[in-house]
N, C-alpha and C positions, 0 to 999 in steps of 0.2 A: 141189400143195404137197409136192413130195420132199422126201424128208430132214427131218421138221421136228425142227428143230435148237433152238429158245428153247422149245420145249414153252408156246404160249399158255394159261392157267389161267385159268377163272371159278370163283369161290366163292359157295354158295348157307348161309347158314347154316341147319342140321337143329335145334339144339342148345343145347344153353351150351358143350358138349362134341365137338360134330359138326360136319359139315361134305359138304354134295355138292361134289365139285369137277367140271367138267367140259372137257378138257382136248385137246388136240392133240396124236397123239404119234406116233412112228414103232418100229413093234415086226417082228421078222421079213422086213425088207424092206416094209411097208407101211405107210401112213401111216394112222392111227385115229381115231377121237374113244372117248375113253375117260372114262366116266362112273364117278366111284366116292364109297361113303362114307370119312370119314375122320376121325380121332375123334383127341381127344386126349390123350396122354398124362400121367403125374404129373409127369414133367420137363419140361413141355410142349413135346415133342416131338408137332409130328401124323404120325400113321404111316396107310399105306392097308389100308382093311378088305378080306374075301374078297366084300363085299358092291358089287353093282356089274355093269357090263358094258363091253364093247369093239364097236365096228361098225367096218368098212372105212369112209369117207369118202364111197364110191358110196351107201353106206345113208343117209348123215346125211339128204338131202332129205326121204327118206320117214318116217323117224323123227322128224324137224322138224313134218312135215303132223299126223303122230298126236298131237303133242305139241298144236298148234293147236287140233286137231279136239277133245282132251279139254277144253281152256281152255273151247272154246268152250260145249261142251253142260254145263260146271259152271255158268259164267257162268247160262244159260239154264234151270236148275235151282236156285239162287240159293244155289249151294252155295261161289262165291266172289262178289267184286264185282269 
């Protein structure tokens, strides 16, 4: 996925005032998934927080599995449904 040029967005809502977004984006010559919070402003503008993280693209798989792996043992703990 060179170049990603539309920047794909998912939105998780944190908040009444927040926001996880999780995004596709192309920074420094490589392509990322960029995970961040994002809150909103009094003009309701949302602006991105320092809170957050970027992986290169080769990580998403692995990062995917851990995100799984925790679903699963919460699930199993009955700490979601």
């Amino acid at each position: 996925m060179s170049g990603v040029s539309d920047n794909p967005r998912w939105s998780i809502p944190k908040s009444a005032h927040e926001e996880v977004r999780v995004e596709l984006t192309h920074w420094k010559g490589t392509d990322r998934l960029n995970v961040r919070v994002w809150v909103l402003k009094d003009d309701g503008a949302m602006i991105a927080t320092k809170f957050g993280f970027t992986l290169a693209l080769d990580r998403c798989q692995a990062f995917s599995d851990a995100v799984a792996s925790a679903v699963c043992v919460a699930r199993e703990r009955g700490l979601i449904v």
